[in-house]
N, C-alpha and C positions, 0 to 999 in steps of 0.2 A: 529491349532487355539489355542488364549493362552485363558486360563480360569483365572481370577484373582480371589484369595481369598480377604478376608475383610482386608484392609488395617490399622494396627492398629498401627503403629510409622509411626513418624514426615516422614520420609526417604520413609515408603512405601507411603506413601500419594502422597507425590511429584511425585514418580515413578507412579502413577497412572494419575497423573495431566499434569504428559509429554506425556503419552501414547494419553491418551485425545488430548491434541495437536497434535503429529505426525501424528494421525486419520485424526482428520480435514484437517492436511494438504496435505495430501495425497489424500484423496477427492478431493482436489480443482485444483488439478492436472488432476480429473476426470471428473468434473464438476464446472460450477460458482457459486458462493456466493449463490446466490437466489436460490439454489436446495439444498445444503447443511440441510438436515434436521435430527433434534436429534433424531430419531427412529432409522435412517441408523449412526448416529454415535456412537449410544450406539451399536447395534447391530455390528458392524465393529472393536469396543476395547471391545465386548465382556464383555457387563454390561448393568444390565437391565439401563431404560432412567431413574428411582429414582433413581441409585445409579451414572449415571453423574452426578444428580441435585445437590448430596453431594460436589460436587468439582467445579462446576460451577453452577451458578443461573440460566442459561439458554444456549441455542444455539446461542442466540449473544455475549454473555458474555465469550462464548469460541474462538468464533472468535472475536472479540475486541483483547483478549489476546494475538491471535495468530499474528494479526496487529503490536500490537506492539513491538512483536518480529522480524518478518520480515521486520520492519521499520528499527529496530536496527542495523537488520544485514544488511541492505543496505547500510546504511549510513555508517558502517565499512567498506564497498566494495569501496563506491564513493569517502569516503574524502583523499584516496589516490592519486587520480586521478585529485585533484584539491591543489597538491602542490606544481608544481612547478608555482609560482608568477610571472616569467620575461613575456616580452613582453610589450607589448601597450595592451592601453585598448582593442580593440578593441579582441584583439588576446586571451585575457586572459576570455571576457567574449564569444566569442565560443569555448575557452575549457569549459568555466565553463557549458554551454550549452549543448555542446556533451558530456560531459561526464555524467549529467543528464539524459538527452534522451537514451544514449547507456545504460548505465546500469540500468534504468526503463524498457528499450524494451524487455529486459533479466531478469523482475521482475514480470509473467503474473498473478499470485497469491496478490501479495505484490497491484499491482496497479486496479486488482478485489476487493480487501477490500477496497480500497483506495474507489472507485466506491460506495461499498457499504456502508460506511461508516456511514454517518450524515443519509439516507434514510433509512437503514435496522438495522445495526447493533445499533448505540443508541436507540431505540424504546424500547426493550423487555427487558430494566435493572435497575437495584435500582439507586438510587443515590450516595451512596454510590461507585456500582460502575461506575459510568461516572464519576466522579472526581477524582479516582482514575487511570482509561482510562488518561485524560486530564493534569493530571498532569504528568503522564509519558511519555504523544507524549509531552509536551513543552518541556520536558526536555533533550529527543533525540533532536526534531528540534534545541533546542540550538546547539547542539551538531553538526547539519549540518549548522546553519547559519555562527560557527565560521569560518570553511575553505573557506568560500563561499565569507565572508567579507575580508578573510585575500589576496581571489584571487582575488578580487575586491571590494578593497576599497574604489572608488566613489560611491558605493551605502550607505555605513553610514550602521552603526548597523540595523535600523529602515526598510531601504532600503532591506537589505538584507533579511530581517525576513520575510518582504512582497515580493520578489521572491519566496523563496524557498515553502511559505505557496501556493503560486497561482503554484508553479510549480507542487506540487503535487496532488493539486484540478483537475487541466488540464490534469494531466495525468491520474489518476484516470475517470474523464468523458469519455477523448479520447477513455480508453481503452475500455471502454463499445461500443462505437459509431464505432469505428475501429476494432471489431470483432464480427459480428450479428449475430443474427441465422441466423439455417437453413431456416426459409422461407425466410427471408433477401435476404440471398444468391441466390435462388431461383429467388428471381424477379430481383435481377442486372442482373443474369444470360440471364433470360427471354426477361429484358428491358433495355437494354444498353443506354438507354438514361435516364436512374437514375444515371449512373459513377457518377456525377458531387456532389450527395449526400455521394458516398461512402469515405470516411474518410480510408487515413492509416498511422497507429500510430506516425512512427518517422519521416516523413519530417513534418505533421503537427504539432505534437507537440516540433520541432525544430523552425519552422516559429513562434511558440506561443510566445517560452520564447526568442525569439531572439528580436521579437516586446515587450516584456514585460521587456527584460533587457533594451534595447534602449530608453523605455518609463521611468522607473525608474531612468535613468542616466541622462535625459534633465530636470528632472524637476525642477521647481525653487527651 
């Protein structure tokens, strides 16, 4: 177990502030968003919970942060995948679809925050930082609307901003809804005549955005 001493340059700060983060994230590999709590995360990077407070203002204020890392690195994973332009429409917005879907289904962390996001995570922070939150998720989603319009340009700038905004909304819900607890589990198990409620993540959230591209493309 690592003991950290008092962090007194710029360098060890940071090195403390990433330690913070890879805690959390490792947690949420262990458990969802809504159990994550700062006693077990100080205890776990090994510092009392005043001296997280020092480096973040709270326990959502460190997952916000961690949000928008993992948003980051998505969107470096996906916009690869929506390069190559040829084809007809139609062919170009189920890659841009599938390749949404497949690399979200492969994101169980990234689409838990997403989930918890506007309900949990803005609640317990200054203002200061949600605007500082907010201006760094526009400036990633810029960042994925651009390949998004470049692979389908019948959606218009405008178009495209409002896909990718509703695609992540939906996946974040989905992912809640398409993985329950265990009493969840429990009563499908029980009552086979609830299936019709149980939700699984990517052919629904494939049907979403394929009715949400189709709808965006007819419109007047």
């Amino acid at each position: 177990m690592v003991h950290f001493q008092r962090a007194r340059s710029v360098e060890q700060r940071e090195i403390r502030r990433q330690a913070i983060l890879d805690t959390a994230a490792n947690m949420l590999t262990e458990m969802p968003v809504v159990d994550l709590g700062l006693n077990e995360l100080a205890r776990r990077v090994c510092l009392a919970k005043s001296n997280v407070l020092r480096y973040f203002e709270s326990r959502e204020a460190v997952l916000l942060e961690l949000l928008d890392l993992r948003y980051r690195e998505w969107i470096t994973t996906v916009t690869p995948l929506l390069a190559d332009t040829g084809g007809d429409l139609r062919a170009r917005r189920d890659r841009l679809v599938g390749a949404l879907v497949s690399t979200l289904a492969d994101e169980p962390v990234l689409c838990d925050l997403f989930n918890a996001q506007a309900a949990i995570l803005e609640r317990n922070i200054s203002a200061e930082v949600a605007a500082r939150y907010k201006q760094k998720m526009l400036a990633a989603t810029a960042d994925l609307v651009t390949p998004v319009e470049r692979l389908v340009p019948e959606f218009g700038a405008d178009g495209a901003m409002k896909f990718c905004a509703a695609a992540l909304l939906s996946a974040g819900a989905l992912w809640s809804h398409s993985h329950p607890a265990p009493a969840m589990l429990a009563a499908y198990e029980l009552h086979p005549e609830l299936a019709a409620a149980r939700l699984e993540f990517v052919p629904v959230l494939t049907e979403l955005l394929e009715v949400l591209a189709r709808g965006l493309l007819t419109r007047d």
